[in-house]
N, CA and C atoms of all chains as a GROMACS GRO file, in nm:
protein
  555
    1UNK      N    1  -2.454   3.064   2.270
    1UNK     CA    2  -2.340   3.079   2.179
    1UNK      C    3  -2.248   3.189   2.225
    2UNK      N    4  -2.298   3.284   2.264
    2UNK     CA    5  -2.231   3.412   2.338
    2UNK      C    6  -2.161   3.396   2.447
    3UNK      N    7  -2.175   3.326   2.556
    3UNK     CA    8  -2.127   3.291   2.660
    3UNK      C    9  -2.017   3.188   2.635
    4UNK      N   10  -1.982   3.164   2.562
    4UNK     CA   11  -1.903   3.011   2.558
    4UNK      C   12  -1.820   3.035   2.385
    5UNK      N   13  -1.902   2.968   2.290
    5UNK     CA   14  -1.825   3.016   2.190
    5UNK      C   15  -1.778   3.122   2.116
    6UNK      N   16  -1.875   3.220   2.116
    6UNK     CA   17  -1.853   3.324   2.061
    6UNK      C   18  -1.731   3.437   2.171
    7UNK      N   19  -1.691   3.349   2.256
    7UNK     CA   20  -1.594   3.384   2.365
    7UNK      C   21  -1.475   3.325   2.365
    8UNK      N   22  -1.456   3.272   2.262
    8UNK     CA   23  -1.330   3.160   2.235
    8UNK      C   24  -1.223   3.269   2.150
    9UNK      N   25  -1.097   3.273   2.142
    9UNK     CA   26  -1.036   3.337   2.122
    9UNK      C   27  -1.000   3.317   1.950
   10UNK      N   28  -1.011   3.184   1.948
   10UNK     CA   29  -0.968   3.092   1.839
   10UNK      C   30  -1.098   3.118   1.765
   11UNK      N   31  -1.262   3.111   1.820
   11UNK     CA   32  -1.339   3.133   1.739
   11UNK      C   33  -1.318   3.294   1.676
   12UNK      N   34  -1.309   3.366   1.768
   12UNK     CA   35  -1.308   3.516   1.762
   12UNK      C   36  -1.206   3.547   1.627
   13UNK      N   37  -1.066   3.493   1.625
   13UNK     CA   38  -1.000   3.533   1.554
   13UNK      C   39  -1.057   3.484   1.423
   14UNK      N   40  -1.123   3.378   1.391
   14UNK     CA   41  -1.152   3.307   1.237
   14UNK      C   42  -1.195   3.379   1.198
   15UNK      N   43  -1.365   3.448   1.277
   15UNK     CA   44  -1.434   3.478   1.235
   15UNK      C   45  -1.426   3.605   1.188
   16UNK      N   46  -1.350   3.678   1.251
   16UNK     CA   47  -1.298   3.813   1.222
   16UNK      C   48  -1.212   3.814   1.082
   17UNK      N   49  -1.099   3.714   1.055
   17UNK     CA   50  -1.033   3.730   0.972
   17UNK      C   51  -1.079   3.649   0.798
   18UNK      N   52  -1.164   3.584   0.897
   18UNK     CA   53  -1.217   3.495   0.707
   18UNK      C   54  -1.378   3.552   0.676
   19UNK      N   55  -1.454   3.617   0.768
   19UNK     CA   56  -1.583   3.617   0.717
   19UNK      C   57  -1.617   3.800   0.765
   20UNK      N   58  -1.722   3.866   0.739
   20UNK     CA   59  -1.747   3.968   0.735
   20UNK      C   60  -1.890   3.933   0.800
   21UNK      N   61  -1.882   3.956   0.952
   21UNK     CA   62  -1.998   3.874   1.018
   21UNK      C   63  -2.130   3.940   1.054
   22UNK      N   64  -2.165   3.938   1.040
   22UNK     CA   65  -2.340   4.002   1.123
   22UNK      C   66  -2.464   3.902   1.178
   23UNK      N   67  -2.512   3.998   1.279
   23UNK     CA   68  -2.560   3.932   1.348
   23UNK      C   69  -2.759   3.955   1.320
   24UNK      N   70  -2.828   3.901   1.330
   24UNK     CA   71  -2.956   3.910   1.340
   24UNK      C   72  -3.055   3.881   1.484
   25UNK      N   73  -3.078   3.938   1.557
   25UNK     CA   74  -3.158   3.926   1.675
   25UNK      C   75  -3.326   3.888   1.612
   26UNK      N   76  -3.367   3.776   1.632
   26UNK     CA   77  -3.505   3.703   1.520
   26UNK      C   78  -3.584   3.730   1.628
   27UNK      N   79  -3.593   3.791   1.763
   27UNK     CA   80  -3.708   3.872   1.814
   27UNK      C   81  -3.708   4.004   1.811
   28UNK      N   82  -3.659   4.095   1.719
   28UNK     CA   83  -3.671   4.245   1.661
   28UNK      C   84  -3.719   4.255   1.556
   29UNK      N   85  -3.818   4.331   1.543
   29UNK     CA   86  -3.836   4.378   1.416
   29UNK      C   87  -3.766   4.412   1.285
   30UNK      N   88  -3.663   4.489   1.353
   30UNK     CA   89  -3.582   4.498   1.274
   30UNK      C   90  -3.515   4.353   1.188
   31UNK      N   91  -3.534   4.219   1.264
   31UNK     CA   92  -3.455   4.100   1.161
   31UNK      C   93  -3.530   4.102   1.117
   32UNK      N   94  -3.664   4.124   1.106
   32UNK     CA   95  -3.822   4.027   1.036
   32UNK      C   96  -3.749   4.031   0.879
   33UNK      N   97  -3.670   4.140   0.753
   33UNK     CA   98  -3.696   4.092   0.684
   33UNK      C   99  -3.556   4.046   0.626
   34UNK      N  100  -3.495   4.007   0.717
   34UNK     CA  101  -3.394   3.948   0.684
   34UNK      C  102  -3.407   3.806   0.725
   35UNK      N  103  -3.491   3.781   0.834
   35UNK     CA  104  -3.575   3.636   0.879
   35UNK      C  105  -3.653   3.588   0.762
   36UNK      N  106  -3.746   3.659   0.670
   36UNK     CA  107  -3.809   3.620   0.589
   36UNK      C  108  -3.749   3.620   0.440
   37UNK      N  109  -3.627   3.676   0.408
   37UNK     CA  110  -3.556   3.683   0.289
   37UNK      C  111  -3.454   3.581   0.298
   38UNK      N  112  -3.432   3.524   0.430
   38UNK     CA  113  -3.367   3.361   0.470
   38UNK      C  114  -3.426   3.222   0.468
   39UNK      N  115  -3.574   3.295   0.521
   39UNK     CA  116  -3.671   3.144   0.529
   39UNK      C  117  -3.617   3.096   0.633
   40UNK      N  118  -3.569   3.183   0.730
   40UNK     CA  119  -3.561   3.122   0.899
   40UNK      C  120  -3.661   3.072   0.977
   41UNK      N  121  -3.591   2.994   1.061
   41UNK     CA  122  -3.735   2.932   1.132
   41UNK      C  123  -3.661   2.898   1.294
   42UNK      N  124  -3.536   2.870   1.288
   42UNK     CA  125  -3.500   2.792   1.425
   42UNK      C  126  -3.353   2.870   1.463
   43UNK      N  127  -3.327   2.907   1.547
   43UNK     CA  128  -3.200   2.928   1.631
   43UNK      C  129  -3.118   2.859   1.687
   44UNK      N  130  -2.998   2.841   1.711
   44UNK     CA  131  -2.912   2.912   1.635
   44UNK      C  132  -2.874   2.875   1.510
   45UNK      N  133  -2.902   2.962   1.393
   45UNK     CA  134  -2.901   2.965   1.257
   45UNK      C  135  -2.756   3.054   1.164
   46UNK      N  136  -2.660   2.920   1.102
   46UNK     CA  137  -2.558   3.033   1.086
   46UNK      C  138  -2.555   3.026   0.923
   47UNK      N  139  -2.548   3.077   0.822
   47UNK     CA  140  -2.532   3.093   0.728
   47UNK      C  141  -2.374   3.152   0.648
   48UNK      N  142  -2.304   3.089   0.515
   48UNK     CA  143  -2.250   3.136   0.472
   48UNK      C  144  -2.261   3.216   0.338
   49UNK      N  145  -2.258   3.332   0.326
   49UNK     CA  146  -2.342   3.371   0.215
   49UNK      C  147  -2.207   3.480   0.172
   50UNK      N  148  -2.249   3.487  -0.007
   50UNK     CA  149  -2.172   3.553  -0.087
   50UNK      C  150  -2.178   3.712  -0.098
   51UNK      N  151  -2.111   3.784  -0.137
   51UNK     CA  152  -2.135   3.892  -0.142
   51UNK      C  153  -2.270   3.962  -0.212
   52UNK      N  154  -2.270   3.874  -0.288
   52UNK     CA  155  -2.453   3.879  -0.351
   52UNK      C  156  -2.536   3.842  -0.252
   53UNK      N  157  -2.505   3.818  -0.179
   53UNK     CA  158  -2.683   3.741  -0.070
   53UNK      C  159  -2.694   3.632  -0.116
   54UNK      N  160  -2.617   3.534  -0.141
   54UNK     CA  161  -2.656   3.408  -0.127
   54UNK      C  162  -2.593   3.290  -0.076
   55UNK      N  163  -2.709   3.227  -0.034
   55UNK     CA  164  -2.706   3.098   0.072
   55UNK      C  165  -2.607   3.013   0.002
   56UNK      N  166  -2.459   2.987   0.087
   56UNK     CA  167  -2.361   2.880  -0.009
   56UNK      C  168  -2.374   2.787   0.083
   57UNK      N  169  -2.418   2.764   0.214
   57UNK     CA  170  -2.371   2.710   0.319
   57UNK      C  171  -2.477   2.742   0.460
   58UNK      N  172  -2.539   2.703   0.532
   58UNK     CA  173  -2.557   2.697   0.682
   58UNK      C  174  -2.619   2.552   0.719
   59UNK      N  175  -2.600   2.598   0.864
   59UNK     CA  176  -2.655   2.458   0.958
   59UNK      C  177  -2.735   2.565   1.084
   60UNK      N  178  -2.757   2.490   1.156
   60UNK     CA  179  -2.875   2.495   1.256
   60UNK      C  180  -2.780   2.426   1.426
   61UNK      N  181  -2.819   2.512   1.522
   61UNK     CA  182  -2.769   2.405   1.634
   61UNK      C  183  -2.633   2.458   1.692
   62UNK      N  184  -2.644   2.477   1.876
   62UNK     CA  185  -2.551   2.533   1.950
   62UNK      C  186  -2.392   2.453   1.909
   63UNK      N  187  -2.297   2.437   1.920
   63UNK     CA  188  -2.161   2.379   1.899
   63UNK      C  189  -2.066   2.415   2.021
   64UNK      N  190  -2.018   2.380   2.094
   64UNK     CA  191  -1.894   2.433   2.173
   64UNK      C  192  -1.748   2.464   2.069
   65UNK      N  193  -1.687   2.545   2.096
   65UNK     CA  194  -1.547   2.555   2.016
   65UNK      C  195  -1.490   2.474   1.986
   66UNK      N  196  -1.496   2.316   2.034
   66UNK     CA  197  -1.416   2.246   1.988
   66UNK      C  198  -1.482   2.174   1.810
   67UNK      N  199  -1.603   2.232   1.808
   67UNK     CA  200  -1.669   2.160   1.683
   67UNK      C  201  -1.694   2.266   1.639
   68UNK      N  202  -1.750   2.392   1.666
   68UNK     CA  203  -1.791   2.522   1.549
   68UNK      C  204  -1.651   2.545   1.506
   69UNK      N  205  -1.510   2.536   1.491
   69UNK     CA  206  -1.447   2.572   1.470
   69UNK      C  207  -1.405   2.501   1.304
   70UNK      N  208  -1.419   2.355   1.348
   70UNK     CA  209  -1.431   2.316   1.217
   70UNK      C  210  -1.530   2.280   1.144
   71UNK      N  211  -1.660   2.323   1.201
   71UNK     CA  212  -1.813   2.316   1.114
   71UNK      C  213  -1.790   2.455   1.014
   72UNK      N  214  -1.729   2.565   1.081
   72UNK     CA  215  -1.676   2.689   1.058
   72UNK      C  216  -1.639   2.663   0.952
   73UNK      N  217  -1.512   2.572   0.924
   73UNK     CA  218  -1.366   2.608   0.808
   73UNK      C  219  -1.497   2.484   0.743
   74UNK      N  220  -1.567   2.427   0.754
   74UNK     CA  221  -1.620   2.318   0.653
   74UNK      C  222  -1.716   2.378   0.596
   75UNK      N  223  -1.760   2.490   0.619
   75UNK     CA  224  -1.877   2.602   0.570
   75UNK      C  225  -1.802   2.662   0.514
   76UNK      N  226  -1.687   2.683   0.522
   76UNK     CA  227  -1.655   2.814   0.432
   76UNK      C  228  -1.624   2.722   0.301
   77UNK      N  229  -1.543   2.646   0.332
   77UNK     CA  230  -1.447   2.602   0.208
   77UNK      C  231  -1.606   2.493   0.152
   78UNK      N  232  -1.740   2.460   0.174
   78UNK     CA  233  -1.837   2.429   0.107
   78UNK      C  234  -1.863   2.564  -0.013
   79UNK      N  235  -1.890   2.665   0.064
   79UNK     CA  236  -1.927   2.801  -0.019
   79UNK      C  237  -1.754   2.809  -0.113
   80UNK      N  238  -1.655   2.818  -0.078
   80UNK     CA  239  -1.568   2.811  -0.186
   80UNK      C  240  -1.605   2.723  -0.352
   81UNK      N  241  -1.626   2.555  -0.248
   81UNK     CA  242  -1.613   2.459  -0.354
   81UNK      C  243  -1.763   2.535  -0.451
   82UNK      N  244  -1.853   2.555  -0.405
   82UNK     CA  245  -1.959   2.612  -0.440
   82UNK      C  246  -1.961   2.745  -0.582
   83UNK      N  247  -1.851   2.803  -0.528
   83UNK     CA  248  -1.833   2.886  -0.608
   83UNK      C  249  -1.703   2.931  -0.703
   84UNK      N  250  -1.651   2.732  -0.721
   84UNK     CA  251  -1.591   2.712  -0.793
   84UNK      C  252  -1.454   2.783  -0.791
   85UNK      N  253  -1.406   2.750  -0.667
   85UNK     CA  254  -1.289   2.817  -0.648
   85UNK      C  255  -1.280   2.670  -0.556
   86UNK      N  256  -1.191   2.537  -0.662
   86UNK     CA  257  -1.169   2.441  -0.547
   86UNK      C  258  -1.025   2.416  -0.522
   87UNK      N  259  -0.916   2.486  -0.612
   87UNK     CA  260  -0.812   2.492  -0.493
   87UNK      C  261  -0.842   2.559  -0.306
   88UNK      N  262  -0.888   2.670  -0.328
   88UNK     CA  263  -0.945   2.750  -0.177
   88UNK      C  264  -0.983   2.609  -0.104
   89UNK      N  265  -1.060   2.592  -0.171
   89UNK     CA  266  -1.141   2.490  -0.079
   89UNK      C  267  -1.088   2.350  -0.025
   90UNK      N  268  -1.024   2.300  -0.154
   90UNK     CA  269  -0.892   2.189  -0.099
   90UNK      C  270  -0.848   2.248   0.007
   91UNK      N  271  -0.768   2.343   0.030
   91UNK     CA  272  -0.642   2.404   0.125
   91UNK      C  273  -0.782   2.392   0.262
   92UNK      N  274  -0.899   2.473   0.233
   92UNK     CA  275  -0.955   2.440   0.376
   92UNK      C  276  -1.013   2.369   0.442
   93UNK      N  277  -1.062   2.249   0.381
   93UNK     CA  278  -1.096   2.095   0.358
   93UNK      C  279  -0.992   2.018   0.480
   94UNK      N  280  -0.831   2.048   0.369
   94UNK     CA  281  -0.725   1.997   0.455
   94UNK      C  282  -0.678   2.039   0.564
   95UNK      N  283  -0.762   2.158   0.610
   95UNK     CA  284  -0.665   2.253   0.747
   95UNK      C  285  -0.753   2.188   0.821
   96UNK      N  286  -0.914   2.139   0.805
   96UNK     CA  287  -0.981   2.090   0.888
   96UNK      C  288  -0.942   1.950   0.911
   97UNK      N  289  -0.858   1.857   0.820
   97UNK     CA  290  -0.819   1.717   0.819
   97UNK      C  291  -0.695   1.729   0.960
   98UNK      N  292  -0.601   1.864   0.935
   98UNK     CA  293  -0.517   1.846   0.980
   98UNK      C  294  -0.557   1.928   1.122
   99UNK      N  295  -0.636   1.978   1.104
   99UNK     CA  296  -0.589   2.052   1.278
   99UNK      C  297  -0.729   2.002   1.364
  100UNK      N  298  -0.799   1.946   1.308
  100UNK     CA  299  -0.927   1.891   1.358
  100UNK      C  300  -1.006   1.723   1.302
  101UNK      N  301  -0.875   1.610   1.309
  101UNK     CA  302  -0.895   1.488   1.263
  101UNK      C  303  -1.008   1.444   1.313
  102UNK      N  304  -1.048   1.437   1.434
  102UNK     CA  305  -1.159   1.374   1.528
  102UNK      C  306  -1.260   1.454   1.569
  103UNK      N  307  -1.295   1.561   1.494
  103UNK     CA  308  -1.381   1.620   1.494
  103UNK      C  309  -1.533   1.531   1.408
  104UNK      N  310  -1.644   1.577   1.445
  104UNK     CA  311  -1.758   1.536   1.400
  104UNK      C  312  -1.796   1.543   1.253
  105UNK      N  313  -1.715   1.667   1.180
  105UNK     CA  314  -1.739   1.703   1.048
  105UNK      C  315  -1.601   1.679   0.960
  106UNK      N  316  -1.512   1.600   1.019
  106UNK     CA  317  -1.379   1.568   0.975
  106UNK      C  318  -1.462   1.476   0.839
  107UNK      N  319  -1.501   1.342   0.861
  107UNK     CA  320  -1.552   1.255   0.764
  107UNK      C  321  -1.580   1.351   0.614
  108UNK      N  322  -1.680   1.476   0.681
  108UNK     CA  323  -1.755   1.500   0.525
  108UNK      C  324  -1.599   1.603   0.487
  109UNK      N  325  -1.499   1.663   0.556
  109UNK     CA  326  -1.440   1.704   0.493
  109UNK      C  327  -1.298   1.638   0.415
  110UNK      N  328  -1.276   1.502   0.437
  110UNK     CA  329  -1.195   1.386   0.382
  110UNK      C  330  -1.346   1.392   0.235
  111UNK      N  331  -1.431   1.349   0.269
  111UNK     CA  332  -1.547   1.344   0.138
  111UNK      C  333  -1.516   1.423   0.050
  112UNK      N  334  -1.526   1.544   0.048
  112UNK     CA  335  -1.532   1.670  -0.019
  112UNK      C  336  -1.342   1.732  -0.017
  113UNK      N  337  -1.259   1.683   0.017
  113UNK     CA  338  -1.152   1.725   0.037
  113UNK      C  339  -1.125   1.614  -0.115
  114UNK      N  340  -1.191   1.535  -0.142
  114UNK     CA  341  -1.160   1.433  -0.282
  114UNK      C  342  -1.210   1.512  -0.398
  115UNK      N  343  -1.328   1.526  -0.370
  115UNK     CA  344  -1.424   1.554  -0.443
  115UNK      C  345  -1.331   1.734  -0.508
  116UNK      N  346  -1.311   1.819  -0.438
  116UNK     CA  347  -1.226   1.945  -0.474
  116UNK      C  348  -1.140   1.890  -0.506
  117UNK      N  349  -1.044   1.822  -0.503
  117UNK     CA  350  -0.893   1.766  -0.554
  117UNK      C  351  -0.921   1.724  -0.730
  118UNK      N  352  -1.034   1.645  -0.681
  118UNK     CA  353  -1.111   1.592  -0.828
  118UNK      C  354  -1.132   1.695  -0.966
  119UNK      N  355  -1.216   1.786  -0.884
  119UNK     CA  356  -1.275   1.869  -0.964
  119UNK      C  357  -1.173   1.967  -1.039
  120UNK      N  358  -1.072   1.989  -0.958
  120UNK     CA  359  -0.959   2.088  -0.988
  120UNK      C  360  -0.880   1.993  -1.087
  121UNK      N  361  -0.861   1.888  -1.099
  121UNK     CA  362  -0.733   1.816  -1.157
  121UNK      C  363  -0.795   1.729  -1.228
  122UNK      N  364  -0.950   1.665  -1.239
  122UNK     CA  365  -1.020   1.573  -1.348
  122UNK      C  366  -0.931   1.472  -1.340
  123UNK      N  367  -0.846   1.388  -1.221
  123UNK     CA  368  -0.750   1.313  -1.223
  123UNK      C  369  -0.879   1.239  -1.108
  124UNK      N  370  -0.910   1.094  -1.174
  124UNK     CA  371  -1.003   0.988  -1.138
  124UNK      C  372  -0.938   0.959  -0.978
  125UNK      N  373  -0.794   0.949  -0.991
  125UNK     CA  374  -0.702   0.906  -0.850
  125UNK      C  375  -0.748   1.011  -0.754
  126UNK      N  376  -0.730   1.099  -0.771
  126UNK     CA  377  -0.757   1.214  -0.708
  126UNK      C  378  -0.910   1.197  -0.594
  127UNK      N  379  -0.994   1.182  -0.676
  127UNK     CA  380  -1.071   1.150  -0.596
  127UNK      C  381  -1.116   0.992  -0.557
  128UNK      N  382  -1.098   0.881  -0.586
  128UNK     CA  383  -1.042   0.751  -0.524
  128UNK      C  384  -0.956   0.770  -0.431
  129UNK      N  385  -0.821   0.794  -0.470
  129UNK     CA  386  -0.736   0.773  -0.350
  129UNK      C  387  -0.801   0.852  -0.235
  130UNK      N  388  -0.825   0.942  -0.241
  130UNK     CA  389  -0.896   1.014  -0.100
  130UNK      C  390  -0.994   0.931  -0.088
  131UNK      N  391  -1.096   0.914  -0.123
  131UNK     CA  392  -1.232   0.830  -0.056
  131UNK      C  393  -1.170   0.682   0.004
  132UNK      N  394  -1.066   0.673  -0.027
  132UNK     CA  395  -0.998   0.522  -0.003
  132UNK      C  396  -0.933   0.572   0.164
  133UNK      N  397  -0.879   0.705   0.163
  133UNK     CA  398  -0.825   0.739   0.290
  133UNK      C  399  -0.952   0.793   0.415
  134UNK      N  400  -1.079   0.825   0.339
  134UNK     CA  401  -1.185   0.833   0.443
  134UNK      C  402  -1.269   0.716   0.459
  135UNK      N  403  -1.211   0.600   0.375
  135UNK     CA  404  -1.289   0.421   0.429
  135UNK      C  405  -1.192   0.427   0.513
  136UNK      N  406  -1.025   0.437   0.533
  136UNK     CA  407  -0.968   0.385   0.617
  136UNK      C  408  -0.978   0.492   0.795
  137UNK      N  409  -0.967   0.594   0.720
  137UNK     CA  410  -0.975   0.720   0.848
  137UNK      C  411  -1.084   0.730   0.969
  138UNK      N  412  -1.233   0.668   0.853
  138UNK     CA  413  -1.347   0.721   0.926
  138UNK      C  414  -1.493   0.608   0.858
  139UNK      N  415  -1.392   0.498   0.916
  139UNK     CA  416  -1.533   0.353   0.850
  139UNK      C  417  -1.624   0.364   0.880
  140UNK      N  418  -1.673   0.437   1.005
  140UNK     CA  419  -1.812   0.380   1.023
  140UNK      C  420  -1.869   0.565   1.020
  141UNK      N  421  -1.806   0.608   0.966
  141UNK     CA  422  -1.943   0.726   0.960
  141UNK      C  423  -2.042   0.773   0.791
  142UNK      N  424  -2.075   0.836   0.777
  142UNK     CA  425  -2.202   0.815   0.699
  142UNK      C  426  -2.145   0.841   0.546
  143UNK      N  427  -1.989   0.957   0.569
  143UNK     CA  428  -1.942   1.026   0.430
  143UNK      C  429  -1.915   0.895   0.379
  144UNK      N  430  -1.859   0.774   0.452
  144UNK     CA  431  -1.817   0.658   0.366
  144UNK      C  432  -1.932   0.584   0.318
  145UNK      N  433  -2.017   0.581   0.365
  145UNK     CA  434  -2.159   0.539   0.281
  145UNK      C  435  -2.194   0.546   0.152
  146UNK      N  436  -2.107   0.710   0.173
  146UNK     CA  437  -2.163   0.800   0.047
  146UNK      C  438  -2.070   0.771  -0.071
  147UNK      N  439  -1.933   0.721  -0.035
  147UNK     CA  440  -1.908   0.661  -0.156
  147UNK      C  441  -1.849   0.544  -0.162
  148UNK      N  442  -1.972   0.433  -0.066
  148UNK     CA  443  -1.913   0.286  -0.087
  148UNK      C  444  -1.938   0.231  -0.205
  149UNK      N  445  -2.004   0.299  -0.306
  149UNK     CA  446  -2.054   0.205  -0.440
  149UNK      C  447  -1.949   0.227  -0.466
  150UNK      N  448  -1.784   0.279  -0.470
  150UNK     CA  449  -1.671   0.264  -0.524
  150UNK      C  450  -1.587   0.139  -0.456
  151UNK      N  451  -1.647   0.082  -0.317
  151UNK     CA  452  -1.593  -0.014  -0.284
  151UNK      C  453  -1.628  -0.167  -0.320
  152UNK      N  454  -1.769  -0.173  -0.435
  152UNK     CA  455  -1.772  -0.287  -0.456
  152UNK      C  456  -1.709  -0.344  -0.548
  153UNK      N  457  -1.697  -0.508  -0.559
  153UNK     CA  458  -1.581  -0.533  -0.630
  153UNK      C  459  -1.453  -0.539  -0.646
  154UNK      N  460  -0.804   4.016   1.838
  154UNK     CA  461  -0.897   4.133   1.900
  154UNK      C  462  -0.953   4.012   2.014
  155UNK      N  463  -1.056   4.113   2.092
  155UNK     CA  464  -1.103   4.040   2.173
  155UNK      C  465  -1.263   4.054   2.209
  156UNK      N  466  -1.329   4.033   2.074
  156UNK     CA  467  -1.470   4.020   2.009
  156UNK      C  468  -1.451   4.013   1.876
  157UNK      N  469  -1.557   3.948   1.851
  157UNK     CA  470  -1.634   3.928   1.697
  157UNK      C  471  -1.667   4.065   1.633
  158UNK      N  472  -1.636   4.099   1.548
  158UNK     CA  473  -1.664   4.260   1.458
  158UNK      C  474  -1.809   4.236   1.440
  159UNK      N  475  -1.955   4.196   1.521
  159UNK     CA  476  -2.080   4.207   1.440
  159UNK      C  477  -2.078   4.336   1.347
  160UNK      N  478  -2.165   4.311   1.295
  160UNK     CA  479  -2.258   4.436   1.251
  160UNK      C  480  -2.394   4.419   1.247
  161UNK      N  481  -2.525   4.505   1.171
  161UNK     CA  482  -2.648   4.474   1.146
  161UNK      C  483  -2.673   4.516   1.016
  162UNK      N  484  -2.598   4.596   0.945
  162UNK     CA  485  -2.667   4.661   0.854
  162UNK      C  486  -2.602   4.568   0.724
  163UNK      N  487  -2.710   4.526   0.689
  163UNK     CA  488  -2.661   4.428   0.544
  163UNK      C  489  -2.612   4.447   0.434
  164UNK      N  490  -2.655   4.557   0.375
  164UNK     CA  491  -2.617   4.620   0.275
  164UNK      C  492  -2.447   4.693   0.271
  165UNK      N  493  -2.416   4.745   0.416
  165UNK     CA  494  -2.283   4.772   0.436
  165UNK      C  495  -2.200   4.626   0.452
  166UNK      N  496  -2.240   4.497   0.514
  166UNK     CA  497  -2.199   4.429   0.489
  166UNK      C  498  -2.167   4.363   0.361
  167UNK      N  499  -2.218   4.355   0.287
  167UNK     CA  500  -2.239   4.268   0.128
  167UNK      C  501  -2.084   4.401   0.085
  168UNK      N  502  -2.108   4.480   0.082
  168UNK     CA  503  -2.044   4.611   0.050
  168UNK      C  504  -1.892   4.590   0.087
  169UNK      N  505  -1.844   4.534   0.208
  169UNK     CA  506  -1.711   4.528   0.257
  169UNK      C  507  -1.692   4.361   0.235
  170UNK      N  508  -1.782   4.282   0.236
  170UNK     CA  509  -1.711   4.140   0.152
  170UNK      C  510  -1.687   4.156   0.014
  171UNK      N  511  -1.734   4.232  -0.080
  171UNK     CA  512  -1.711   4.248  -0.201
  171UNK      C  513  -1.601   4.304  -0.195
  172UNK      N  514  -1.542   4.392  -0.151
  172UNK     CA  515  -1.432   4.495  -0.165
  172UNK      C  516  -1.326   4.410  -0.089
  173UNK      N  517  -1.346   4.328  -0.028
  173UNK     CA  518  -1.254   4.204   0.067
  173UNK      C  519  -1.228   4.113   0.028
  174UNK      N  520  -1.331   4.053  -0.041
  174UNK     CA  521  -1.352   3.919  -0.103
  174UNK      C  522  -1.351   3.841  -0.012
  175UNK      N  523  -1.419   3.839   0.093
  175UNK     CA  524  -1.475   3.767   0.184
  175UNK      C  525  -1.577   3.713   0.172
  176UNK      N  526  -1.645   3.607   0.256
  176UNK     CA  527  -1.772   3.562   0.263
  176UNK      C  528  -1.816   3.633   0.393
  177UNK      N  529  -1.971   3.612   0.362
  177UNK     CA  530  -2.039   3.670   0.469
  177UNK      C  531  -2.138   3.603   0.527
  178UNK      N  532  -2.058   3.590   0.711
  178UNK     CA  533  -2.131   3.514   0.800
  178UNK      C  534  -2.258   3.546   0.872
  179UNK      N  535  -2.383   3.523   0.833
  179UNK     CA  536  -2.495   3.542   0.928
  179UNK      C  537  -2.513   3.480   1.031
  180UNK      N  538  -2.542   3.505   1.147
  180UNK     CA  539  -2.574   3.445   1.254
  180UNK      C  540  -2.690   3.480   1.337
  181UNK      N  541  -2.797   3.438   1.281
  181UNK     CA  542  -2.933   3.468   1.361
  181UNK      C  543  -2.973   3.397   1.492
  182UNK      N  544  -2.982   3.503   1.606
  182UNK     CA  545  -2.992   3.440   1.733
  182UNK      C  546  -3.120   3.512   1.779
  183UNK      N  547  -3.180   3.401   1.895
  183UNK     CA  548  -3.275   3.478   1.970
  183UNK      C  549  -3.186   3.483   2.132
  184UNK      N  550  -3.199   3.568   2.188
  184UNK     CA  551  -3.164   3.609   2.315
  184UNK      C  552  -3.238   3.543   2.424
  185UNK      N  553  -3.310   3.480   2.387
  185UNK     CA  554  -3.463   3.389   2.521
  185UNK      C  555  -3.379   3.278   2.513
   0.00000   0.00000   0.00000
C-alpha cells in the first residue's frame, strides 16, 4: 500500500483533508490493543471510525489508486449515511458517480446514493428513480440484485 | 502536501476529529 497508493498524490490529498488518519503496525506490540479492541485479523485492514471509536465502515484488501480512491469516498459517505447525516452522504455518493463511473464500487454507490436521497426527502421517487438509473447504469452487478424485487411487474 | 499526516496515538486522534469533525481513518498494516 505504501509503495504505490499511499504514494498517489490524489490519495495523499483525500486522506489528509477528509479523515484524521493513523496508522497501526499489527506486528508491534504496541497495536496489540488496538488489534484486539478492532477484532483484527487480516491486512490490509482500513476502517472508518467516529470520533467515539466506532466502526462506521471498513474493508479488507490491497487497491491501486484507481479503486481506493473511490472505496475511500464510499467509506466515508457509508459512515456519514450511518450517522445520519444523508445530505453529506448524497453529495459523496455522487462525487463517486461522477468522478469514478466505472469504478468497482460505483454500483453500491448509485444503490445507496437512492437510498440517502430517500431517507433525506421520504420522497418514494427518490429512491426508485435512482435504483431505475443503477438497472440501467450497472445491470449486471450485484447492487441491482439488491433491488430487483422493485423490478417485478 | 506530499505524505499522509499518520499518527499512532489514538486518543490524540479521536481528540482532533472531534474538534474537526472529521472521521477517523485506521489503517492497520503489517510490514512482512
Amino acid at each position: 500500500m505504501s509503495a504505490v497508493t499511499y504514494s498517489d498524490t490524489q490519495v495523499i490529498d483525500t486522506i489528509n483533508a477528509r479523515f484524521v488518519p493513523m496508522q497501526i503496525n499489527t506486528q508491534e506490540a504496541a497495536g496489540l490493543p488496538m488489534v484486539q479492541r478492532f477484532y483484527q485479523v487480516w491486512t490490509p485492514d482500513l476502517r472508518v471510525v467516529s470520533p467515539e471509536g466506532v466502526d462506521l465502515y471498513h474493508w479488507n484488501g490491497y487497491l491501486p489508486p484507481a479503486e481506493f480512491l473511490p472505496q475511500l469516498l464510499v467509506a466515508q459517505a457509508h459512515a456519514l449515511l450511518r450517522l445520519h447525516d444523508e445530505p453529506g452522504a448524497a453529495a459523496v455518493y455522487r462525487e463517486v458517480l461522477e468522478r469514478f463511473p466505472t469504478s468497482a464500487v460505483a454500483p453500491e454507490a448509485q444503490y445507496f446514493f437512492a437510498v440517502s436521497a430517500y431517507k433525506h426527502s421520504h420522497q418514494a421517487s427518490d429512491l426508485l428513480d435512482n435504483w431505475r438509473r443503477l438497472q440501467m447504469r450497472y445491470p449486471d452487478s450485484l447492487w441491482r440484485v439488491k433491488q430487483s424485487f422493485t423490478e417485478q411487474g | 502536501m506530499t505524505t499522509i499526516l499518520w499518527t499512532n496515538d489514538w486518543e490524540a486522534v479521536c481528540a482532533q476529529a472531534g474538534q474537526e469533525h472529521k472521521l477517523v481513518l485506521l489503517d492497520f498494516f503489517s510490514p512482512t
